[in-house]
N, C-alpha and C positions, 0 to 999 in steps of 0.2 A: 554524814548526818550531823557528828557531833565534832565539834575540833577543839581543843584548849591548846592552846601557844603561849607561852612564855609566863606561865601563873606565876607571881613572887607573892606572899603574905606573911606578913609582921606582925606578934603582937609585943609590942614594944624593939626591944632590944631583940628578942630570939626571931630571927629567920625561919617562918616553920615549911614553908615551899620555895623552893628557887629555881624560878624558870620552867616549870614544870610544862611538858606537851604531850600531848597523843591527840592520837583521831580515831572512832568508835564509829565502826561501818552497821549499816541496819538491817535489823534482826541479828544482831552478835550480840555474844556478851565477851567486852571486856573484863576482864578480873584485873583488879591495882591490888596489890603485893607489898611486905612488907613487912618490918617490926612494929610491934608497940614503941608512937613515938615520930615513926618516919614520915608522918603527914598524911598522912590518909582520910581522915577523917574533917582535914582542912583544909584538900581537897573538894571534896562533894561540899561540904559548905561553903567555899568561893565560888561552887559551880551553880549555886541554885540562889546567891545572894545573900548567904546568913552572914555571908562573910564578904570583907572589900580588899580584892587584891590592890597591892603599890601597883604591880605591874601585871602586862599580859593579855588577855581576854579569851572569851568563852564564846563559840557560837554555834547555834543549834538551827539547822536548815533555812540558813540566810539570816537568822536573826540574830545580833548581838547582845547575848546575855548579861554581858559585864553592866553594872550597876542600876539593873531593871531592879524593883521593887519585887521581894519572895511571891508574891499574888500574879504577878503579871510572869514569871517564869512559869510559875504553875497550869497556868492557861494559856501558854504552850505549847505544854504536853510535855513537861520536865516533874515527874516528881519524885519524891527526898524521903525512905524509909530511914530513919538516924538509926543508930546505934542505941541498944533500949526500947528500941519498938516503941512506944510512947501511947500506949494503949491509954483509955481514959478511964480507971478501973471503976468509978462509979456509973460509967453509963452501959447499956447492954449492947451487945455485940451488931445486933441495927441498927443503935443509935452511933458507934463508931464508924459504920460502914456510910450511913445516912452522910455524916460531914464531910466526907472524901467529895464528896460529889454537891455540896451545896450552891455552889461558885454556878455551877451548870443551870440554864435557865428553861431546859429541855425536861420537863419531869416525867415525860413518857420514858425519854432514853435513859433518866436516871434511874427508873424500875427496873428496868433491861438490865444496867448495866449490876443492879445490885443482884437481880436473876443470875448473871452470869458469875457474878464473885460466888454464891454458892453453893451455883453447880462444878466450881473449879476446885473449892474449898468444902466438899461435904460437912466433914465436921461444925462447920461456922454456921450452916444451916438448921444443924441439928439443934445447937447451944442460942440459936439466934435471942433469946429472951434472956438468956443470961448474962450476968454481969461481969463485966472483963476481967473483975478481979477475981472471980471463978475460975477462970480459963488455965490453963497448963503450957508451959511455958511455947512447947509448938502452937499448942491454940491462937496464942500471943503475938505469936510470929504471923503466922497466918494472916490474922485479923490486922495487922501492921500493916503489909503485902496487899491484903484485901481491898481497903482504904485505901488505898494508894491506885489502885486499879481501876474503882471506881470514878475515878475523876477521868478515865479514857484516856492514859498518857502516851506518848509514842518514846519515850524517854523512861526508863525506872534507874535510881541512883538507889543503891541495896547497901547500908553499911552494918557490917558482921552480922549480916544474920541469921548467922549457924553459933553466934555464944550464947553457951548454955544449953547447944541443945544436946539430943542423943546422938550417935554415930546413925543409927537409920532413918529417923526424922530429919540427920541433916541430908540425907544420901536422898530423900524423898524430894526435900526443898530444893537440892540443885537440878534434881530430872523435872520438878515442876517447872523452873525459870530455863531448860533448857525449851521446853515445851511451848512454853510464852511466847520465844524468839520466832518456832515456826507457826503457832497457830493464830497469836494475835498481832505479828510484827513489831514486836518489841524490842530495843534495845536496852542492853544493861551495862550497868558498869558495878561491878559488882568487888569492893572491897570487903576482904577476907583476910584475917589470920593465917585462916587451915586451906593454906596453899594446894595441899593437895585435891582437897574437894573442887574449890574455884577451878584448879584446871582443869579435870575431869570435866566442866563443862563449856569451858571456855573457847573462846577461839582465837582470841588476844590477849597476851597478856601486858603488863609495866608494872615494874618492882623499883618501889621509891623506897630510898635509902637516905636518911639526913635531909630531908625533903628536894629531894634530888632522884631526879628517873635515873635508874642504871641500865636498865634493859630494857626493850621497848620490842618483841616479837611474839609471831606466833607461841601461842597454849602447848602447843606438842614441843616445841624449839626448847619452851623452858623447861616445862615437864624433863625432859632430859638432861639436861645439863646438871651433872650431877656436882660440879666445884660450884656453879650457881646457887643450886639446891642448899649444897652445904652450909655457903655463906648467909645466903640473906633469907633464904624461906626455913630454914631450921627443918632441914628432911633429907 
């Protein structure tokens, strides 16, 4: 469904990805690995357009994503939770969910689809009138996730979205995005820090090091490999 081949990205002088590849089969979640540092996050940004790879390309079920405009990746069915959730803390938790889905010209499906983010998301339901900067930091997460959903994507790109949270909310948020994969057909690519969790629900993994893929296999493969472990996932 998803292929990236030969990503490089520069900003200036520093090489932050070199040649980077994988392929992300559907309904998986890939998990990308790694230190603070090792490209991860400049990664999902070449992949959805924030960013302009030198070299390489991106493609997502026949279509070539490299240099599409962020609007037209999105309508797709590629979307980009960043790092920081990017809640909009003065509007309320409807009106965040509301913009996920504006782009959509269908406004029966987009009731539907906000119906389903809060039957996925109870809480969000409960808080819906409240205002983001109320919310708690899983709430936060959540409603990041949320918005993201509602646009109907077949693609979710998830960057760290277990910093900051608890050990059980994060243990929650991975059995949800494992749930996603079988009940709404989604695929994830899910970079993470806390390597252990990502595997735990992973099916794929790739651990990029100096913006360099070092290993590129199955979740349980790496999960064991404990000199791997060692070295680049800190466990």
């Amino acid at each position: 469904m998803l292929e990236v081949d030969g990503l490089t990205v520069s900003y200036g002088p520093v090489r932050a990805l070199r040649g980077v590849s994988f392929a992300a089969r559907p309904s998986t979640i890939t998990a990308v690995l790694g230190a603070n540092g090792a490209g991860k996050t400049t990664l999902l940004r070449a992949m959805t357009g924030l960013v302009r790879p030198q070299e390489g390309s991106v493609r997502f079920d026949d279509h070539e994503l490299t240099g599409l405009p962020v609007e037209e990746v999105v309508r797709l069915g590629v979307a980009h939770v960043p790092e920081g959730r990017g809640v909009i803390d003065q509007l309320t938790v409807e009106e965040n969910l509301r913009l996920g889905a504006l782009w959509r010209k269908d406004k029966s499906d987009r009731k539907r689809a906000l119906a389903e983010t809060y039957d996925l998301f109870p809480p969000l339901a409960e808080r819906r009138r409240r205002l983001g900067a109320a919310l708690s930091g899983g709430e936060r997460q959540m409603l990041a996730i949320g918005r993201a959903l509602v646009s109907r994507p077949r693609v979710l790109l998830l960057d760290e979205p277990s910093l900051g949270l608890a050990p059980l909310v994060t243990a929650q948020l991975m059995a949800l995005l494992a749930e996603l994969t079988l009940l709404a057909s989604l695929t994830v690519i899910l970079v993470e820090q806390n390597a252990r969790s990502a595997l735990s629900v992973a099916t794929w993994a790739v651990v990029i090091n100096l913006g360099q893929v070092v290993v590129s296999d199955t979740a349980a493969a790496v999960g064991t490999d404990t000199g791997l472990r060692h070295h680049y996932l800190g466990f």
